[in-house]
C-alpha positions, 0 to 999 in steps of 0.5 A: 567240857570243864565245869566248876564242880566243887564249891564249899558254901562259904565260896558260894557266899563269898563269890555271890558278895563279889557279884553284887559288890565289887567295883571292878567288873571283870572280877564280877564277870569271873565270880559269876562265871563261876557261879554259872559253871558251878550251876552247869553251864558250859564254857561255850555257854559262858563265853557266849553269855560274857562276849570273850574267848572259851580259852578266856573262861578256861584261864578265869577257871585254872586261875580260880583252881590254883587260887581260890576266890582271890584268883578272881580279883584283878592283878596289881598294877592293871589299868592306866598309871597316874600321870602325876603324882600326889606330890607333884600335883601338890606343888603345881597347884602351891605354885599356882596359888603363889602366882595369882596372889601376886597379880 
């Protein structure tokens, strides 16, 4: 079994922030996941308590070793890309416009 066995009070504080601040939930779930190791709970314990893989907690873990609390936020480029951008949005809703004022 790993644990999280080493955390400066200023991590500790920073994690406990995440938790309770953050918007992006899977980054809570590694921060409390953290805490929760830290307090000695298992990775069987917090694979049950999250509902994932003991090899997700193992991954949430060696990413937080290597760096640190900004191993717990998300990746850039997750999620679901924009369909439009600003600027097209901009120019369909101008021509929008243009085309109700002359009806």
């Amino acid at each position: 079994m790993r644990y999280i066995t080493e955390l400066d009070e200023a991590t500790i504080k920073e994690l406990e922030r995440i938790v309770k601040e953050e918007e992006r939930y899977k980054s809570r779930y590694r921060a409390q996941a953290i805490l929760l190791s830290y307090q000695g709970k298992s990775v069987n314990e917090l694979a049950d308590i999250f509902g994932c893989e003991i090899r997700t907690i193992y991954r949430w873990f060696n990413r937080f070793s290597s760096e640190s609390v900004e191993g717990v936020y998300e990746l850039k480029g997750r999620g679901r890309k924009p369909i439009l951008t600003i600027e097209e949005d901009e120019k369909r809703v101008k021509e929008y416009i243009k085309k109700q004022k002359y009806k």
